[in-house]
N, C-alpha and C positions, 0 to 999 in steps of 0.2 A: 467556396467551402469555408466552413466555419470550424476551428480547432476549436473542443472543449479542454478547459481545466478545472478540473472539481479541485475544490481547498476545502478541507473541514480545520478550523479552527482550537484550535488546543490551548488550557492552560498552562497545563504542563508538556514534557518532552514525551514524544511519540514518535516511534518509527515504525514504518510502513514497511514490516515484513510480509514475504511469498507464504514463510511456513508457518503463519498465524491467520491467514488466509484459508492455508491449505486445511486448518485444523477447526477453520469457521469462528475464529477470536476475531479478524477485522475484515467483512464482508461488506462494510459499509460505501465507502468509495468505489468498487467497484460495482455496486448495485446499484449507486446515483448514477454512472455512468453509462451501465447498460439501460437504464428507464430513457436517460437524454439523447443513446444513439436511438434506441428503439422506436421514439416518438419525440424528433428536433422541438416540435410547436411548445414543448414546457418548457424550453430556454431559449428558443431563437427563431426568426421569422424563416430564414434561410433554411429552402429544403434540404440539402445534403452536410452533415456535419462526419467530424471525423475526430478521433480522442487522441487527444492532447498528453495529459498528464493527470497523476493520480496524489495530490501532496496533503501533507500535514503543514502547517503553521503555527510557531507555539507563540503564543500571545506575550508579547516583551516589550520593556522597554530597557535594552540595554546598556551598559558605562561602556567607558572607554579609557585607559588611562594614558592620558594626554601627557605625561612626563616619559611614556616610551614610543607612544605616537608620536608620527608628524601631522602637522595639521593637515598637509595635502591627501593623507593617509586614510582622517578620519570615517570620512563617508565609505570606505571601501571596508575600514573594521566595519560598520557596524551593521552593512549589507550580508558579511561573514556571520555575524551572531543572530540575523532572521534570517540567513536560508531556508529555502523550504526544503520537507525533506519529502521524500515517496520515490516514484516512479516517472520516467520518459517514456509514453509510448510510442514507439516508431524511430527510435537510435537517434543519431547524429543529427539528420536532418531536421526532425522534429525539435531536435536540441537548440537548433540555431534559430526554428521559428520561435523559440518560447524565450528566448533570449538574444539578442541583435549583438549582444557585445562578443559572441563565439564567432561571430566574423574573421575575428582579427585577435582573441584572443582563446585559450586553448580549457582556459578551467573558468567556468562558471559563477560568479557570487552570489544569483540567486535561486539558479537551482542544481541538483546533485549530478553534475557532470562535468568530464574535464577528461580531454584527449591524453593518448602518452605521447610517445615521437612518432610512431609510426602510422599514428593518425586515425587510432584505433580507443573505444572509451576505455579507461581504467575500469579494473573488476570493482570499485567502489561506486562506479556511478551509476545510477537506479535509471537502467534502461533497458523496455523491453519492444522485444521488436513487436508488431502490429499482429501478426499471426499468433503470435503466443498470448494476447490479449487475448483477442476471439476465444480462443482456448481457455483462457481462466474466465472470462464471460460465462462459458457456459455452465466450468465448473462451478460457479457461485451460485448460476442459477439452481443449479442442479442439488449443491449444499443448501439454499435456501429452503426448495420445498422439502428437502427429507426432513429438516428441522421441525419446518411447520410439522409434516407427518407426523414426528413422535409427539408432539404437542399434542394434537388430535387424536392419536392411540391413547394419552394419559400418561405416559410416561413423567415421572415427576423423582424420579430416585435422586438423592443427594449426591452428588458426584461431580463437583469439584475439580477444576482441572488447575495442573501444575504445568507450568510452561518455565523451564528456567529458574530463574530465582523469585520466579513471579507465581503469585498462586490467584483465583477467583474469588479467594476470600480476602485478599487484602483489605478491601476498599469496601468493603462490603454491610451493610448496615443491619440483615439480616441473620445472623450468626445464631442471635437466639431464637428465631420463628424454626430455622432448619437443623439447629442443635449438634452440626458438625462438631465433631472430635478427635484427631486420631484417637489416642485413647481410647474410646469407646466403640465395643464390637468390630463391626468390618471395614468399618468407616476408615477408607482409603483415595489419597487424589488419584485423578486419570492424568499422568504424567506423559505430556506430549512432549515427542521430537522435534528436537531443532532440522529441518532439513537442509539439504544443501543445494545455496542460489535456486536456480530453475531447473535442474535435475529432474523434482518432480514432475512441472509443465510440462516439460518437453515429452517425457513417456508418455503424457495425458496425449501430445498432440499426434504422437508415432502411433498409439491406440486407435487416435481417431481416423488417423490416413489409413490403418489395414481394415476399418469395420468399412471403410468409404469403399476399400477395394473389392472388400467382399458382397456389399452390396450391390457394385454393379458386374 
């Protein structure tokens, strides 16, 4: 069996949220994901693969300040300042195949996981279990083509979304082709919710067990 890890590459800081997912802002990992389980032969010769992990990497080259370091210390800062950040699929055990040092020890330095006492992950560490993949698998799919859909309907309205302190237009080089304004007329962002962790997934996945039930 082969685990995949998809890394997309980042200049800057990126984290791999559910509810920017859930709102179709980062679709992207999960949809290399599901192309490489769908059909192994675009990354690997081995027929059965199984998903690994879902990370960001922001592109660094970090300091260290060696007057509060130790030098035996160094290599372990500076593992801390590239961790990768995103998701574990498959808990614990997945955790310890993607990382050999959780053997023996209980928090991670290269990727976002770390036991408590009870030998159970902290609610910080980006682990989902294998079924609730499947689950946002399909939601992505399913967000992908509606997307495509309104493309194809025409749909072209200016509308803008606000996520947090973050908006669509930040970065944005088109301001003057689409003429956004508050200011002017009705021109208003579509301000999404922050969700809470997997909250959502999981009603997605209790949706999916009652139509299965009613199915059969």
């Amino acid at each position: 069996i082969a685990f995949v890890q998809i890394v997309d590459y980042k200049s800057g800081t990126e984290t791999l949220d559910l509810s920017k997912i859930h709102h179709g802002l980062q679709l992207q990992l999960v949809a290399y994901m599901d192309a490489v389980l769908n059909d192994p032969a675009l990354l690997t010769e081995m027929a059965q693969v199984e998903p690994g992990g879902l990370f960001y990497f922001k592109i660094d080259d970090p300091m260290v300040d060696l007057e509060n370091v130790r030098e035996e210390d160094i290599e372990r800062e500076l593992l801390k300042k590239l961790k990768l950040n995103g998701l574990i699929i498959g808990g614990a055990e997945m955790a310890r195949r993607l990382d050999v040092t959780l053997e023996t020890e209980t928090k991670s330095l290269r990727i976002p996981f770390e036991l408590k006492r009870d030998g159970t992950p902290t609610a910080s560490s980006g682990v989902l279990e294998a079924s609730a993949f499947d689950s946002l698998r399909r939601y992505v799919r399913a967000k992908i083509a509606a997307i495509g859909a309104e493309i194809l309907s025409g749909d072209i309205d200016v509308s803008p979304y606000r996520f947090g302190s973050k908006t669509a237009c930040d970065y944005c080089d088109l301001m003057g082709v689409c003429q956004f304004d508050l200011s002017y007329g009705d021109n208003r962002y579509r301000n999404l919710k922050k969700l809470k962790g997997t909250d959502w997934l999981e009603e997605k996945e209790k949706e999916e067990a009652a139509e299965e039930v009613v199915k059969s």
